[in-house]
N, CA, C and O atoms as a MOPAC input file, in Angstrom:
PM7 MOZYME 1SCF
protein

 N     71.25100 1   -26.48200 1   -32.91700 1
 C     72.38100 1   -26.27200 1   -32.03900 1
 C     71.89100 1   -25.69500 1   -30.70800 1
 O     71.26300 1   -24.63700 1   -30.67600 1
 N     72.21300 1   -26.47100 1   -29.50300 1
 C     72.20300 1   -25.68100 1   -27.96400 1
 C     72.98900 1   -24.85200 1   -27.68000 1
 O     74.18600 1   -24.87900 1   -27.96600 1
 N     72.43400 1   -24.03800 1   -27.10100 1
 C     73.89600 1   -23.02600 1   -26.67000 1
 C     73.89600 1   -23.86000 1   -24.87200 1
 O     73.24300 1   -24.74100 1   -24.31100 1
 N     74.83400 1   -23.10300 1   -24.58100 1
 C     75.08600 1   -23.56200 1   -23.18600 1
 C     75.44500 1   -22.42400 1   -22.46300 1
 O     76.33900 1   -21.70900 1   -22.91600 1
 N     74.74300 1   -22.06300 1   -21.12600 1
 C     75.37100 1   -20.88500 1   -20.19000 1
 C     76.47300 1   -21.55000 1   -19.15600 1
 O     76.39300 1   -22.55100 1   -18.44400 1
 N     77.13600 1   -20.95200 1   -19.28100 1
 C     78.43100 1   -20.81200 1   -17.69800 1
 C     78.05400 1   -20.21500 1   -16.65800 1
 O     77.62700 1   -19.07700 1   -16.85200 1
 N     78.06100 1   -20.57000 1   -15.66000 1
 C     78.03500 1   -19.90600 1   -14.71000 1
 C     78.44900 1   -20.89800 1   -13.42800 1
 O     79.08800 1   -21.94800 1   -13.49900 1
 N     77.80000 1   -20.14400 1   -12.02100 1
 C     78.72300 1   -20.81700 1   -11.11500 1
 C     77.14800 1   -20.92300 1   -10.24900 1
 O     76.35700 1   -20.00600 1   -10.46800 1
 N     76.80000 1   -21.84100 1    -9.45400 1
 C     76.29400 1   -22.47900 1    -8.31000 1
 C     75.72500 1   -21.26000 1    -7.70300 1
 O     74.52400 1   -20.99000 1    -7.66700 1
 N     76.68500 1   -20.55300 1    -7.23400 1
 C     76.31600 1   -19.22700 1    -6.24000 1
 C     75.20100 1   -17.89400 1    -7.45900 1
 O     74.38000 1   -17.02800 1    -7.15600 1
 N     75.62200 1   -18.25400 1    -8.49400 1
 C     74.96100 1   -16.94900 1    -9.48400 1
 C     74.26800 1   -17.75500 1    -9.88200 1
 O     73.93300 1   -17.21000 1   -10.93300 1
 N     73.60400 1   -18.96000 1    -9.86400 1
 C     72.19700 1   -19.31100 1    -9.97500 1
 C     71.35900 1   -19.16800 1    -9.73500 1
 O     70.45000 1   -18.57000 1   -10.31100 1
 N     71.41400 1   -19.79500 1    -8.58200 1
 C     71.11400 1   -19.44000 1    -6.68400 1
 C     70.68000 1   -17.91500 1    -6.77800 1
 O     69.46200 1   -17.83500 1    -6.61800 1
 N     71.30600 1   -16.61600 1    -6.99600 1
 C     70.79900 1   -15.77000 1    -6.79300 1
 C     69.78400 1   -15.24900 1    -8.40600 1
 O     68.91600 1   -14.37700 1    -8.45600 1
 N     70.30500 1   -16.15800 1    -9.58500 1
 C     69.05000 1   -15.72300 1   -10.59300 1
 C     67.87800 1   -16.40800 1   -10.51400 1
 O     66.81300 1   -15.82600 1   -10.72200 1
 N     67.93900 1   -17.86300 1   -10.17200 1
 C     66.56800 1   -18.32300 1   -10.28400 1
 C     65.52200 1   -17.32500 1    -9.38400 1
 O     64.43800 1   -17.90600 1    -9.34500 1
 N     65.48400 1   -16.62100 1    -8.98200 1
 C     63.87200 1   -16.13300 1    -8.16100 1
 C     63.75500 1   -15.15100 1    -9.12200 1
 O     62.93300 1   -14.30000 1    -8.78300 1
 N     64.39800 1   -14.89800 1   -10.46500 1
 C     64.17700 1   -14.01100 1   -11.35200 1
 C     63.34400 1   -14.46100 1   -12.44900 1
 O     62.34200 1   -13.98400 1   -12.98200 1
 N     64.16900 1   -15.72400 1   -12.68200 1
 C     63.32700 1   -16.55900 1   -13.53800 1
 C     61.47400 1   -16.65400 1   -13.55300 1
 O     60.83400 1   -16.68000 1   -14.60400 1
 N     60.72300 1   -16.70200 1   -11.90300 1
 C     59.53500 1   -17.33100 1   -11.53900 1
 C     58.92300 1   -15.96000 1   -12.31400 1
 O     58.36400 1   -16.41100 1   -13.31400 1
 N     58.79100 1   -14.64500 1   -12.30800 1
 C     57.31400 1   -13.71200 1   -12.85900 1
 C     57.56800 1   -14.14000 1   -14.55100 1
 O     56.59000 1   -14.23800 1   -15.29200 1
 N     59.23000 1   -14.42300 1   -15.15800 1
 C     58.52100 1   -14.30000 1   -16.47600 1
 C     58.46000 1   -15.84700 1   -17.34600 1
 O     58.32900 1   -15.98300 1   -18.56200 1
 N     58.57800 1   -16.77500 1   -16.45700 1
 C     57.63400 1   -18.30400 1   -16.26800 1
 C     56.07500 1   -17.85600 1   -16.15400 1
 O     55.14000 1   -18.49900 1   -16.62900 1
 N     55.98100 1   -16.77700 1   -15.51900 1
 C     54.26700 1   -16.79900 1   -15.15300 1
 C     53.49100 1   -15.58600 1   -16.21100 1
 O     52.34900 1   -15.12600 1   -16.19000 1
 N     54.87100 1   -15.27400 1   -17.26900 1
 C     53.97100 1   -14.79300 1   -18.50500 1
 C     53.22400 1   -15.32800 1   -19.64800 1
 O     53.47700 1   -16.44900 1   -20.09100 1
 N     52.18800 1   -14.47100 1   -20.21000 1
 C     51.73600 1   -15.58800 1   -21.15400 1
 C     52.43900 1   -15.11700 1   -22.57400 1
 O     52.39700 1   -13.98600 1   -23.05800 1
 N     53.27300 1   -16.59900 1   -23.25500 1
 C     53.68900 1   -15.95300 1   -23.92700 1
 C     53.83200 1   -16.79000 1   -25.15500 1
 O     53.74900 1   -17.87600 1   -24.58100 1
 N     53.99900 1   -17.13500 1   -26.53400 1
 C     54.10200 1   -18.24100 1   -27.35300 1
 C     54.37100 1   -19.24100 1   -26.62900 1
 O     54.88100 1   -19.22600 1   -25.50900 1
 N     53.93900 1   -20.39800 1   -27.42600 1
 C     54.49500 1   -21.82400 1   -27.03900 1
 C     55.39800 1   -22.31000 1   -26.83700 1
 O     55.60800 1   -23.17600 1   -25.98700 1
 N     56.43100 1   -21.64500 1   -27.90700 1
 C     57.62000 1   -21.69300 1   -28.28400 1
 C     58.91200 1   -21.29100 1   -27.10200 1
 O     59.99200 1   -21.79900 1   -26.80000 1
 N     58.15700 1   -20.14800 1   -26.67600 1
 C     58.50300 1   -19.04700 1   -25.60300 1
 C     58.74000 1   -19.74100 1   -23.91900 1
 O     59.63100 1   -19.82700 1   -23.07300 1
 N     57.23100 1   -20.15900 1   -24.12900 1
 C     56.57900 1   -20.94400 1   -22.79200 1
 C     57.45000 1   -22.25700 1   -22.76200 1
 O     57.87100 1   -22.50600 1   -21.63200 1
 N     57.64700 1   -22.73500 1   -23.28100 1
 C     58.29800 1   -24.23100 1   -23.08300 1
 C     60.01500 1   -24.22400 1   -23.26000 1
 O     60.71100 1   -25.21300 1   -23.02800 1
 N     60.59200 1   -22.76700 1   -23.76500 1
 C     62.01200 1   -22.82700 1   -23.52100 1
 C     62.47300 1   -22.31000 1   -22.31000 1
 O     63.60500 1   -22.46000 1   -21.84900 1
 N     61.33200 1   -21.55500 1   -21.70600 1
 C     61.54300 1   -20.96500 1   -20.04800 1
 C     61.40900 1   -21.48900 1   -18.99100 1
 O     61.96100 1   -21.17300 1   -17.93700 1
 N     60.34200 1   -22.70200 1   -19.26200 1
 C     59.92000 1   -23.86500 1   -18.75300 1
 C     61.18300 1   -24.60200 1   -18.31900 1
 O     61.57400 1   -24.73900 1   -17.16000 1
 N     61.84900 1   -25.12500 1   -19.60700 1
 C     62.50000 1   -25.96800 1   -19.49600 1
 C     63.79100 1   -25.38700 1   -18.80300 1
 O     64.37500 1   -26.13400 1   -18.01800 1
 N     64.27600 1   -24.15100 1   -19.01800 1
 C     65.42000 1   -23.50900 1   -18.73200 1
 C     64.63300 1   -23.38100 1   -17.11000 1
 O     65.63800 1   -23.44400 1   -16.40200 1
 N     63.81600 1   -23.28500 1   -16.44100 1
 C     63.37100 1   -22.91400 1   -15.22500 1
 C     64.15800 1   -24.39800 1   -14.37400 1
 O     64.69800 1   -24.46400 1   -13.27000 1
 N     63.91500 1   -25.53400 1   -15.50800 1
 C     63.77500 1   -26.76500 1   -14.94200 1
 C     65.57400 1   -27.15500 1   -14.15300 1
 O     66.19900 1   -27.38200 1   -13.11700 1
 N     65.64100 1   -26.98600 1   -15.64300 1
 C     67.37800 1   -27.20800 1   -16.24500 1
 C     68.23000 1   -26.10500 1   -14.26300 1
 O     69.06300 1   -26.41300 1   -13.41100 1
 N     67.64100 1   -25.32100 1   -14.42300 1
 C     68.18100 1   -24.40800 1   -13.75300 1
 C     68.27400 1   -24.71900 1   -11.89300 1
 O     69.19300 1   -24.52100 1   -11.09900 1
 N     66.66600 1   -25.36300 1   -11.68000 1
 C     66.16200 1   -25.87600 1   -10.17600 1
 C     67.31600 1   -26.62700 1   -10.33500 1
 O     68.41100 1   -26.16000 1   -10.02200 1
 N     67.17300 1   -27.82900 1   -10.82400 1
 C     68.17200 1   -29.07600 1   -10.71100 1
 C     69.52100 1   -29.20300 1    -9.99100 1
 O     69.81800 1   -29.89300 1    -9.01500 1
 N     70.46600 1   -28.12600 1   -10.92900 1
 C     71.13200 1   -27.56100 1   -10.37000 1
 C     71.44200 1   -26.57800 1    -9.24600 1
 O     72.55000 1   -26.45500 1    -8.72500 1
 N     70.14600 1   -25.76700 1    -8.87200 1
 C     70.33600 1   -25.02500 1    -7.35600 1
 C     70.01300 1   -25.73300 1    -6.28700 1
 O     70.37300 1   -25.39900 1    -5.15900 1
 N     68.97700 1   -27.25900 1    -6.64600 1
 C     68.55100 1   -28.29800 1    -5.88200 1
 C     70.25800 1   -28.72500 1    -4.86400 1
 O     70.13700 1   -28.98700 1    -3.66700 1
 N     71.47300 1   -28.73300 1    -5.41700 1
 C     72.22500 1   -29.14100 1    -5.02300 1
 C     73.17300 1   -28.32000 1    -4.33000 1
 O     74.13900 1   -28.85700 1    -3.78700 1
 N     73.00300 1   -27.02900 1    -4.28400 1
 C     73.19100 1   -25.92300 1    -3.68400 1
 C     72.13200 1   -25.87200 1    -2.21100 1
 O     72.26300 1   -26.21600 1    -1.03600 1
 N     71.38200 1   -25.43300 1    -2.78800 1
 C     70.39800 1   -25.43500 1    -1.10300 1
 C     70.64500 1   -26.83300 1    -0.65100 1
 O     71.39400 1   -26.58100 1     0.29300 1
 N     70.53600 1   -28.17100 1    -0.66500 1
 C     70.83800 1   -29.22100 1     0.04500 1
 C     71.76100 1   -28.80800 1     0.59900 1
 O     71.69500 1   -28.72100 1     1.82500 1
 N     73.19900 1   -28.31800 1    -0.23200 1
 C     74.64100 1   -28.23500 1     0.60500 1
 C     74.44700 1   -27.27100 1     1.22700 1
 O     75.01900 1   -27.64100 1     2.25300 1
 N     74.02000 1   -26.09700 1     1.50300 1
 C     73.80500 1   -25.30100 1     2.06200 1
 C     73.33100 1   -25.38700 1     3.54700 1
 O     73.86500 1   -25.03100 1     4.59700 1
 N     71.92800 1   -26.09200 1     3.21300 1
 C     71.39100 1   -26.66800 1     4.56700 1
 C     72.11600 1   -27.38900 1     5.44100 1
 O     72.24500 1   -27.23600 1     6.65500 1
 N     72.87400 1   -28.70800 1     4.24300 1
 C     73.42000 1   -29.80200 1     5.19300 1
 C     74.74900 1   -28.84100 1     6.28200 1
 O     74.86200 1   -28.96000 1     7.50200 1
 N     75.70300 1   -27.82700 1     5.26000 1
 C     76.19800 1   -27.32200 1     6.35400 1
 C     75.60100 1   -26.54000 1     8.01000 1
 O     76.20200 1   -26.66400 1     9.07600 1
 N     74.42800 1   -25.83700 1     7.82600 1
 C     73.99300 1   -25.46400 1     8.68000 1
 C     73.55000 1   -26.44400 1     9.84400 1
 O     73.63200 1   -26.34000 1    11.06800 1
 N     72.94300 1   -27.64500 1     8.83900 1
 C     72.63700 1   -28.65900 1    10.44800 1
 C     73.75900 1   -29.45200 1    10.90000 1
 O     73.53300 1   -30.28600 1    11.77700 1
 N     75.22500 1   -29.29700 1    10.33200 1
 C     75.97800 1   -30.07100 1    10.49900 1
 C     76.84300 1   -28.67400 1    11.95100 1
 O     77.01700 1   -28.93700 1    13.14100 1
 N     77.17300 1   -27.40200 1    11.28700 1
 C     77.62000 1   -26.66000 1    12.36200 1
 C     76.79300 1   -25.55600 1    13.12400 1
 O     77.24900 1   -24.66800 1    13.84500 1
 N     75.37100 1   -25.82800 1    12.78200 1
 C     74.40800 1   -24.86300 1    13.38800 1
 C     74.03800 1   -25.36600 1    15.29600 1
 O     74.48500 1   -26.23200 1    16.04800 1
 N     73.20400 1   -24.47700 1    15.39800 1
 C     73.01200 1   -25.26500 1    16.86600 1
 C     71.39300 1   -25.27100 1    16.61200 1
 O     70.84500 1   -24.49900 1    15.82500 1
 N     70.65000 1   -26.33900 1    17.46300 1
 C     69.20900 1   -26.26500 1    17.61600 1
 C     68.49400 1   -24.91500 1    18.08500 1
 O     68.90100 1   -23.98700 1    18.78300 1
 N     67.49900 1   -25.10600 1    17.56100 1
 C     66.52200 1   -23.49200 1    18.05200 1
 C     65.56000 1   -24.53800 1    18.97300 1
 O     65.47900 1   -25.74200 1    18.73200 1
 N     64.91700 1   -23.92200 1    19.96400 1
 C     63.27500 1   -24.17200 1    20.84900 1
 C     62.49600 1   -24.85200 1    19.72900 1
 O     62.02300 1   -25.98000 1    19.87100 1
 N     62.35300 1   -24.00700 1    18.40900 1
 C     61.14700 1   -24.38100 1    17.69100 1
 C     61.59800 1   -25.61300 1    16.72700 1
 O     60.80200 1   -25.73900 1    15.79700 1
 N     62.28500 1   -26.22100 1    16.71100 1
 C     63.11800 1   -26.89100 1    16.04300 1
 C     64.11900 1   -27.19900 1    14.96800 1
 O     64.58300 1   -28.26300 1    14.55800 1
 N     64.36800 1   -25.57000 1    14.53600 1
 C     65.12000 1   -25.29600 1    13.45600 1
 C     66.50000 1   -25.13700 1    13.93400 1
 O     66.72100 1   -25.03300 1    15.14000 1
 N     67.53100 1   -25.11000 1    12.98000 1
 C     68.43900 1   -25.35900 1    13.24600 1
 C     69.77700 1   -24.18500 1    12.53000 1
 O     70.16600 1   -24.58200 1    11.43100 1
 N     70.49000 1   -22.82200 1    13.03700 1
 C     70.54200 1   -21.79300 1    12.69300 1
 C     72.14300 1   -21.65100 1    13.30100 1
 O     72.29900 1   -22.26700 1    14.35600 1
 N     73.09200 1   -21.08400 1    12.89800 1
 C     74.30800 1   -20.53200 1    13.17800 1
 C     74.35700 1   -18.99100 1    12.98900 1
 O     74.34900 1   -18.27200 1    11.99000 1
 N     74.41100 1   -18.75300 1    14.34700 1
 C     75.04800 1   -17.12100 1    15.05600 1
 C     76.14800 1   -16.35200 1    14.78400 1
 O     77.33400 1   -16.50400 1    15.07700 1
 N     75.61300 1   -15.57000 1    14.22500 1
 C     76.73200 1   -14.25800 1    13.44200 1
 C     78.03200 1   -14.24700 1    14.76600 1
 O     79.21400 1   -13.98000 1    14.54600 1
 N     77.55100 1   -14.54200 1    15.89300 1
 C     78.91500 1   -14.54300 1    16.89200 1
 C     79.63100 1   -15.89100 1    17.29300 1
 O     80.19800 1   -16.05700 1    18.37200 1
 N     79.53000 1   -16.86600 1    16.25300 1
 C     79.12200 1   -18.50400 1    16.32600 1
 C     80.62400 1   -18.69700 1    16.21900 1
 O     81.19600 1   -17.85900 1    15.52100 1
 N     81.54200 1   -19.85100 1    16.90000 1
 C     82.83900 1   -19.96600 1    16.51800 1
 C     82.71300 1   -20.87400 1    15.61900 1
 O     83.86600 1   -21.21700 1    15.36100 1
 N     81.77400 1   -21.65200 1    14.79300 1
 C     81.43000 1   -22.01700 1    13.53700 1
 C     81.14300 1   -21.18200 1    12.76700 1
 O     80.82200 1   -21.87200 1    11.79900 1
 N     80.99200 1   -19.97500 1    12.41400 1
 C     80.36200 1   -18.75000 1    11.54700 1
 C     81.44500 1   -19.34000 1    10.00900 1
 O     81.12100 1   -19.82500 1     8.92500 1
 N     82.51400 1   -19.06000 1    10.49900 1
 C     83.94500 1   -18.80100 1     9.96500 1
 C     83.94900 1   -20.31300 1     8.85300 1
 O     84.01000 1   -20.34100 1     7.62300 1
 N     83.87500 1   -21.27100 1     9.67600 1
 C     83.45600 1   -22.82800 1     8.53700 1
 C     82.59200 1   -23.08100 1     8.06500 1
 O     82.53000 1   -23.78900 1     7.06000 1
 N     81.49700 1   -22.49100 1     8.75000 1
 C     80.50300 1   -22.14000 1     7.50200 1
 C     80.58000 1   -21.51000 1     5.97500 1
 O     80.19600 1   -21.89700 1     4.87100 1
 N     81.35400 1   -20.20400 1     6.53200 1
 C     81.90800 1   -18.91300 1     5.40100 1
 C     82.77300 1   -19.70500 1     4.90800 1
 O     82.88200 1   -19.18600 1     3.79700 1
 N     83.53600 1   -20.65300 1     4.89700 1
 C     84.15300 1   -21.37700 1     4.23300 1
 C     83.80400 1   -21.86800 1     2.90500 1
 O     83.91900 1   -21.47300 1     1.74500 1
 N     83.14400 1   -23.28800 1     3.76800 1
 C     82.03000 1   -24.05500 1     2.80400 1
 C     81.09800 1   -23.88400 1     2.04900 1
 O     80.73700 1   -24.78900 1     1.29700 1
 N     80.52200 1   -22.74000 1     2.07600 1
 C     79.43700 1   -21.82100 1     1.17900 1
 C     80.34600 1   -20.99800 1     0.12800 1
 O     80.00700 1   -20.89100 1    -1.05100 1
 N     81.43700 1   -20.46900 1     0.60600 1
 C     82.18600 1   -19.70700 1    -0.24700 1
 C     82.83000 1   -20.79500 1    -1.67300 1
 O     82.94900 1   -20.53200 1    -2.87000 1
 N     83.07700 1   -21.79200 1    -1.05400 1
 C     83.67200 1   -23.12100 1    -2.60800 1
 C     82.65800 1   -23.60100 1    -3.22900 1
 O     82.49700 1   -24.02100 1    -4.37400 1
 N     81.66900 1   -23.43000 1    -1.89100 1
 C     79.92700 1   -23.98300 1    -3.13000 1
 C     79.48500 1   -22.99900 1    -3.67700 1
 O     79.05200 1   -23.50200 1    -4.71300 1
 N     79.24600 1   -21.81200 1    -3.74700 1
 C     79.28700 1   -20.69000 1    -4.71200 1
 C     79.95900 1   -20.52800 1    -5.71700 1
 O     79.42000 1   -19.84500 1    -6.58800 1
 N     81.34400 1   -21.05800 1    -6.00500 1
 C     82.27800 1   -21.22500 1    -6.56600 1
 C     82.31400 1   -22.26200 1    -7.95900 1
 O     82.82200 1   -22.05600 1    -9.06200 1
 N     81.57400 1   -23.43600 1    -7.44300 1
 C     81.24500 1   -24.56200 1    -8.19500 1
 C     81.05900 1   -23.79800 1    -9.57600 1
 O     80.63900 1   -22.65000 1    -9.72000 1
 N     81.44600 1   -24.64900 1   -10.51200 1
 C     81.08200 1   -23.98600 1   -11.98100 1
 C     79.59500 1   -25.04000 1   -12.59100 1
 O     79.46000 1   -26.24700 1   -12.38900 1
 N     78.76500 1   -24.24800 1   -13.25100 1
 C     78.15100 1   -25.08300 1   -14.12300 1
 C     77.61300 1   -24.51000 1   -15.32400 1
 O     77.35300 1   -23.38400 1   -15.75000 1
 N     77.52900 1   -25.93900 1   -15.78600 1
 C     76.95900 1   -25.34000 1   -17.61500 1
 C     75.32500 1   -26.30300 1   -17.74600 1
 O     74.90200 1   -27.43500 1   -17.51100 1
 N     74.87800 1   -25.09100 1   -18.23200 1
 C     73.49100 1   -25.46200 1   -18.51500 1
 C     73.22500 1   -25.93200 1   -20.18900 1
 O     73.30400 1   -24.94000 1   -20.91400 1
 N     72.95600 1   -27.10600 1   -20.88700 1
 C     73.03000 1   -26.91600 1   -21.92500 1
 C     71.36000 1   -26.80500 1   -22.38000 1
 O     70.53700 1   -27.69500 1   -22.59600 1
 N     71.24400 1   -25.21500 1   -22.42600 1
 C     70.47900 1   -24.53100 1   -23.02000 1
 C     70.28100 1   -23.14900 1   -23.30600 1
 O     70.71800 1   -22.35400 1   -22.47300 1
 N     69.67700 1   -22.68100 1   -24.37300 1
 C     69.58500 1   -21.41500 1   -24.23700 1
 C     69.30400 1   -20.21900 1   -23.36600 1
 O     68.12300 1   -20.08200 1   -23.04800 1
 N     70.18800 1   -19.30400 1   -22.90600 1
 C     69.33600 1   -17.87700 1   -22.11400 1
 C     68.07000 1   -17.48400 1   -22.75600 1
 O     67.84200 1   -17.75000 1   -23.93600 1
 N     67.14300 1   -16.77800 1   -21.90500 1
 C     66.57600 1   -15.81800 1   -22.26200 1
 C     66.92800 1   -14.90400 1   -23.21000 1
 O     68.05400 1   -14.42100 1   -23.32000 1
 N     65.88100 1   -14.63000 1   -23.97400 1
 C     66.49900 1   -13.44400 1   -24.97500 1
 C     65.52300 1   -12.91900 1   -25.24800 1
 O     64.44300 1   -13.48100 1   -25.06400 1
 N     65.63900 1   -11.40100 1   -25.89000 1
 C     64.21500 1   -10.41200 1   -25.78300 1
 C     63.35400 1   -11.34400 1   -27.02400 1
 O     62.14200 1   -11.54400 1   -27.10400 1
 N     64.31800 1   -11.75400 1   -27.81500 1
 C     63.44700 1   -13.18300 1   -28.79200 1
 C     62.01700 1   -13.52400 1   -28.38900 1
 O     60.86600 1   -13.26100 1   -28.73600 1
 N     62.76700 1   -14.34600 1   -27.35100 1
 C     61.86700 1   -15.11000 1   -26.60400 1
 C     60.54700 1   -14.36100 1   -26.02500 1
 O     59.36300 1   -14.61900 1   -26.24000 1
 N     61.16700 1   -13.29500 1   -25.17400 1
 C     59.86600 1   -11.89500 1   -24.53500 1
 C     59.27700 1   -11.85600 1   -25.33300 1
 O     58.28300 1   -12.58200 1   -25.31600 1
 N     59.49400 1   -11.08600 1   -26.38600 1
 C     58.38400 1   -10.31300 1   -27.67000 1
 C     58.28400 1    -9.35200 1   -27.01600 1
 O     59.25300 1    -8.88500 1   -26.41800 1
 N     56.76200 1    -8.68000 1   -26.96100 1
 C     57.01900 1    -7.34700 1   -25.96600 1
 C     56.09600 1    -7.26300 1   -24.44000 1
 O     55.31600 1    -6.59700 1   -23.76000 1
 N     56.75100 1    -8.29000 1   -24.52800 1
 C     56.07100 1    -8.95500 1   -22.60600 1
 C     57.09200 1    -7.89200 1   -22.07300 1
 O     58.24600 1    -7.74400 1   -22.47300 1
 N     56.37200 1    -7.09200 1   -20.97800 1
 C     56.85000 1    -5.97300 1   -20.00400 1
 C     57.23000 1    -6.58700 1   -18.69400 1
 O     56.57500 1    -7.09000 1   -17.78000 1
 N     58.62600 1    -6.36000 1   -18.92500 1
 C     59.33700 1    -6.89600 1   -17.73000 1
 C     60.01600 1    -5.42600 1   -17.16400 1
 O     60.26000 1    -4.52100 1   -17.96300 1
 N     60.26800 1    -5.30100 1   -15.83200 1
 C     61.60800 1    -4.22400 1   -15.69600 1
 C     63.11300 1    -4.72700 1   -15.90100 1
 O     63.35100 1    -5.93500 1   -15.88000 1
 N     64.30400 1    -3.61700 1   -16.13700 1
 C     65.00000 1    -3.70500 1   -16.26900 1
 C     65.75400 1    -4.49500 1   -14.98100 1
 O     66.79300 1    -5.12100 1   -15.18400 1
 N     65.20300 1    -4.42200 1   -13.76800 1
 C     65.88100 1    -5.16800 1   -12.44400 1
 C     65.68200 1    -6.56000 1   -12.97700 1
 O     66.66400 1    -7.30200 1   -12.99000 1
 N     64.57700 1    -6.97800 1   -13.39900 1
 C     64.36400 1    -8.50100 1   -13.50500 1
 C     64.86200 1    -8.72700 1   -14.59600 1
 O     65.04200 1    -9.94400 1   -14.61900 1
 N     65.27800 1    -8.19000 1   -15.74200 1
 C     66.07200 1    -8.57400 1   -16.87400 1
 C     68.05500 1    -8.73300 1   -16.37700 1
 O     68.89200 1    -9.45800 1   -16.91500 1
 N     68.25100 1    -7.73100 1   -15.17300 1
 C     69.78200 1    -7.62000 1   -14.88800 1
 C     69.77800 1    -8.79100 1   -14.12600 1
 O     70.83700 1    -9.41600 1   -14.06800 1
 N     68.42300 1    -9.37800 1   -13.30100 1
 C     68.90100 1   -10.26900 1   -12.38100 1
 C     68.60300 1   -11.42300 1   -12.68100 1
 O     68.27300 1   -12.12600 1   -11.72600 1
 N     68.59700 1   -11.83900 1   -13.57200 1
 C     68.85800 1   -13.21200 1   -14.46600 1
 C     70.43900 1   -13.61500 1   -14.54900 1
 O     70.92900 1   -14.73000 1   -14.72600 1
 N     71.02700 1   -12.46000 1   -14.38000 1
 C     72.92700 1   -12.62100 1   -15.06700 1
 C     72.85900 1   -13.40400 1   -16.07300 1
 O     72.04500 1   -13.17400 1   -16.96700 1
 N     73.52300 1   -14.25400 1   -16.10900 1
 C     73.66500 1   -15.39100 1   -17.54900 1
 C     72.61100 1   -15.93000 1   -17.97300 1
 O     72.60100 1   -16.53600 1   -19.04500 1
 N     71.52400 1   -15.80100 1   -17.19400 1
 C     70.52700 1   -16.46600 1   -17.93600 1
 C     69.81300 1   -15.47800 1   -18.89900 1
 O     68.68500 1   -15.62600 1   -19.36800 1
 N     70.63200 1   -14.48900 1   -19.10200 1
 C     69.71000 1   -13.73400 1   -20.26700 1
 C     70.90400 1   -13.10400 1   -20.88500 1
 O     71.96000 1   -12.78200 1   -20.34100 1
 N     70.56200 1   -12.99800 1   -22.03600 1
 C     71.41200 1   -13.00000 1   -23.30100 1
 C     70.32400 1   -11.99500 1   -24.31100 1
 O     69.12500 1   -12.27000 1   -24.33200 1
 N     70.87800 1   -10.82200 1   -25.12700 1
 C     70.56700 1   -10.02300 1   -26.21100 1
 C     71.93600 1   -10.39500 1   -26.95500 1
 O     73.03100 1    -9.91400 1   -26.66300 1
 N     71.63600 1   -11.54100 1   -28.19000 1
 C     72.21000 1   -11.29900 1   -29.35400 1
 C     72.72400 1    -9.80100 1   -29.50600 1
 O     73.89500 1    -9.57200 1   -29.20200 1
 N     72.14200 1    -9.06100 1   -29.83100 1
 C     72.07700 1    -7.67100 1   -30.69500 1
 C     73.38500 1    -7.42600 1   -29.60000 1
 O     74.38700 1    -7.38600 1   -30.31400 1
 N     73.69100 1    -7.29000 1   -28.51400 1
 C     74.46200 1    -6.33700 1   -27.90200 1
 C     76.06500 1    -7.32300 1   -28.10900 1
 O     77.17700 1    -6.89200 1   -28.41400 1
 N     75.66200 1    -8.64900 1   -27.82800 1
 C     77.13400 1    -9.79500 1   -28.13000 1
 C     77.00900 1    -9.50400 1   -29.55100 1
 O     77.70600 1    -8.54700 1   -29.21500 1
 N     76.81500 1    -9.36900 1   -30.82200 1
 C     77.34200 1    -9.70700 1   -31.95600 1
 C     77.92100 1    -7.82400 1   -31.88800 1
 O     78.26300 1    -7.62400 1   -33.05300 1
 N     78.11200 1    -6.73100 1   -31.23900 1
 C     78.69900 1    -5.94200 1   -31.31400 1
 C     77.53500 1    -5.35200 1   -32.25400 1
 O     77.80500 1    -5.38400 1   -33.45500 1
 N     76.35900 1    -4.85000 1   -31.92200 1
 C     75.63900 1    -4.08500 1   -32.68100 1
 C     75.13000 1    -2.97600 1   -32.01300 1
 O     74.42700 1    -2.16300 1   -32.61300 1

């Protein structure tokens, strides 16, 4: 049986850079290839976030000298930007696979910041079954 996480576009987006140090642990096979895959499962979906993200910026940003392309906190686009980022944050998605779980760790030393900033992507049985 898969489990599946909920979550939304915008709380991906801010867990995946949590995901990359404990991808780069060494850890069972078992371990290694469900973090792997959940790393994968996870890009895919923020892949379509940063595109939309960008595409809004070059669509209401203005050109820079160096050739990048950036919208100004005093921008009368700021506001449709804050729009369009705010419903793409919003987006719901389901991952069908398992969170993280200290399972999976064993007793790979992580801090508690990088365990909170996973959000849904990490899961302790022990605390959901009310123990």
């Amino acid at each position: 049986m898969t489990s599946t996480i909920q979550a939304t576009l915008g709380v991906l987006a801010q867990a995946e850079p949590a995901l990359q140090p404990i991808c780069a642990l060494t850890l069972s096979a078992k371990s290694a290839y469900h973090l792997k895959k959940l790393a994968q499962l996870v890009a895919i979906e923020t892949a379509h976030f940063h595109s939309e993200r960008n595409a809004y910026i070059k669509d209401l940003g203005v050109a820079q000298p160096d050739g990048s392309v950036s919208i100004a906190h005093d921008s009368d686009q700021l506001p449709e930007f804050v729009r369009r980022v705010t419903e793409l944050i919003a987006v719901p998605v389901q991952i069908h696979w398992g969170p993280v779980t200290l399972d999976l760790l064993g007793d790979a030393k992580l801090s508690a910041d990088t365990l909170k900033a996973l959000g849904p992507l990490f899961a302790d049985p022990e605390s959901e079954g009310g123990a």
